[in-house]
N, C-alpha and C positions, 0 to 999 in steps of 0.2 A: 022469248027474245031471240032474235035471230043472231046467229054467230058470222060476225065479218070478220075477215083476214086480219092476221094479228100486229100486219105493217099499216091497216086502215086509218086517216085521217077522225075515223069516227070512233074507235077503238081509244086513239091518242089523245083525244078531247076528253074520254071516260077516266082518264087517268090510266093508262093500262101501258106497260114499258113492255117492250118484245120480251123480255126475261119473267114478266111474271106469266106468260103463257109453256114454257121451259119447267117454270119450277110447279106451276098447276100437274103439267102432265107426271111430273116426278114423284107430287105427291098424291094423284091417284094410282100409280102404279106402286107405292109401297105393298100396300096391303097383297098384291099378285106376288110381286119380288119376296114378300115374307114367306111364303104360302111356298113357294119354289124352293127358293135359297138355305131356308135351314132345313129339312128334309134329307136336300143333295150335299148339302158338307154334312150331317150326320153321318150319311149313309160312306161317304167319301173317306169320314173318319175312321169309322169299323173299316172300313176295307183296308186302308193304310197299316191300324193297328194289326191286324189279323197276318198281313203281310210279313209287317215287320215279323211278329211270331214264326212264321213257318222259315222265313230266311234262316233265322237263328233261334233253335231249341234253347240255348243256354244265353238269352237275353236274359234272365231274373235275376243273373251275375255281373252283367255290364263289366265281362270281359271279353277282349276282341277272339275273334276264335283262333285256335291253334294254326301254325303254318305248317306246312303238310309236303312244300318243297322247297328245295334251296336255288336260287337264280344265282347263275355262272354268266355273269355280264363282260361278255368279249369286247377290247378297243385295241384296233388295227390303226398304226400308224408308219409312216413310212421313216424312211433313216433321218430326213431333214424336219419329223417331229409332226408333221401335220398328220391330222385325221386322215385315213384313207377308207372311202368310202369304195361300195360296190364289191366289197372283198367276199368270198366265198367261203365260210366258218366251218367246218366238222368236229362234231366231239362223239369220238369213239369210248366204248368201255376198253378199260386196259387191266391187266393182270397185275400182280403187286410188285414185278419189277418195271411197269411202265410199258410193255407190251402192249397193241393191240391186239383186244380177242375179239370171237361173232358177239353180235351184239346187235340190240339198235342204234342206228349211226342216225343219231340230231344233223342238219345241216339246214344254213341260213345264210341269208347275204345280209353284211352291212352297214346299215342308213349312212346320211348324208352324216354323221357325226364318227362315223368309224365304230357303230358298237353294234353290239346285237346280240338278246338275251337268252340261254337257254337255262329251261325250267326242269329240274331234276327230284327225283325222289330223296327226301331230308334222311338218308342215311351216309356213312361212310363208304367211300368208293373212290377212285381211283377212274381219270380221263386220258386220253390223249387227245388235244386240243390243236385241228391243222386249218391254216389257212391260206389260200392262193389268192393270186389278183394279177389279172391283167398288165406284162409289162415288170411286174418283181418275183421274187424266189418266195418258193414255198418256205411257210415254216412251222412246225408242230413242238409244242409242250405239252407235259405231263403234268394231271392239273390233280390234285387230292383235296378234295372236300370231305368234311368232318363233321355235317351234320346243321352248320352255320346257315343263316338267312340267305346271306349273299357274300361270294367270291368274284371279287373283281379281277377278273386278267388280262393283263395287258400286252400287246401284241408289234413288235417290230417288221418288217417287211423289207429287207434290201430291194434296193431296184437290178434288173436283171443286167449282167456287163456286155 
């Protein structure tokens, strides 16, 4: 039987709607889509599993893993209270009267909301926390973290007279 076009006037006379020629092709193609598709999500699935495993050793606990630094999250604003962005952040190590000493000195500019993060070793220590910007006066704080997740500090900036 020859196969005419599935919009044919001779087709339409058969009883034949353009939609059962859509659902024929969908259902010779199951048996390929079977033969494919579970396969490649098994395989899809071991890999995900396996994944998950090497990320985290201590997944048989489904506890989240230990935090390993404390975030010292800096907000610069200016005297009349707005965010000041584009600021220049330094956090020096300091001695335990608030000194700076040699060290590695973190430095960041920032964002559009006045803050910007710095990521530190979760012991107790001792900062001196400086920031500059364009147009206002320096200013630095001595910052003591205790071992805590996250210290927020907040930061004023006069404008320059």
């Amino acid at each position: 039987m020859p196969v005419g076009l599935p919009f044919s006037p001779a087709n339409r006379a058969r009883g034949h709607s353009v939609g059962d020629y859509g659902r024929r092709a969908w259902i010779r193609a199951i048996p390929l889509l079977m033969a494919v598709a579970f396969p490649l999500a098994a395989a899809l699935s071991l890999l995900d599993s396996k994944v998950a495993l090497a990320k985290d050793k201590n997944a048989g606990k489904g506890e989240p893993p230990p935090v390993t630094d404390t975030l010292i999250k800096v907000t610069t604003f200016t005297e009349l209270g707005s965010t000041l962005r584009g600021a220049t952040v330094k956090l020096l190590p300091a001695d335990k009267d608030g000194n700076p000493r040699k060290g590695k000195t973190l430095q960041g500019v920032t964002n559009g909301m006045g803050e910007y993060p710095f990521h530190v070793p979760k012991t107790e220590a001792r900062y001196v926390l400086q920031a500059e910007a364009k147009g206002f006066e320096s200013v630095s704080k001595v910052v003591h973290v205790q071992g805590e997740d996250q210290t927020d500090i907040f930061l004023q900036l006069p404008a320059k007279k």
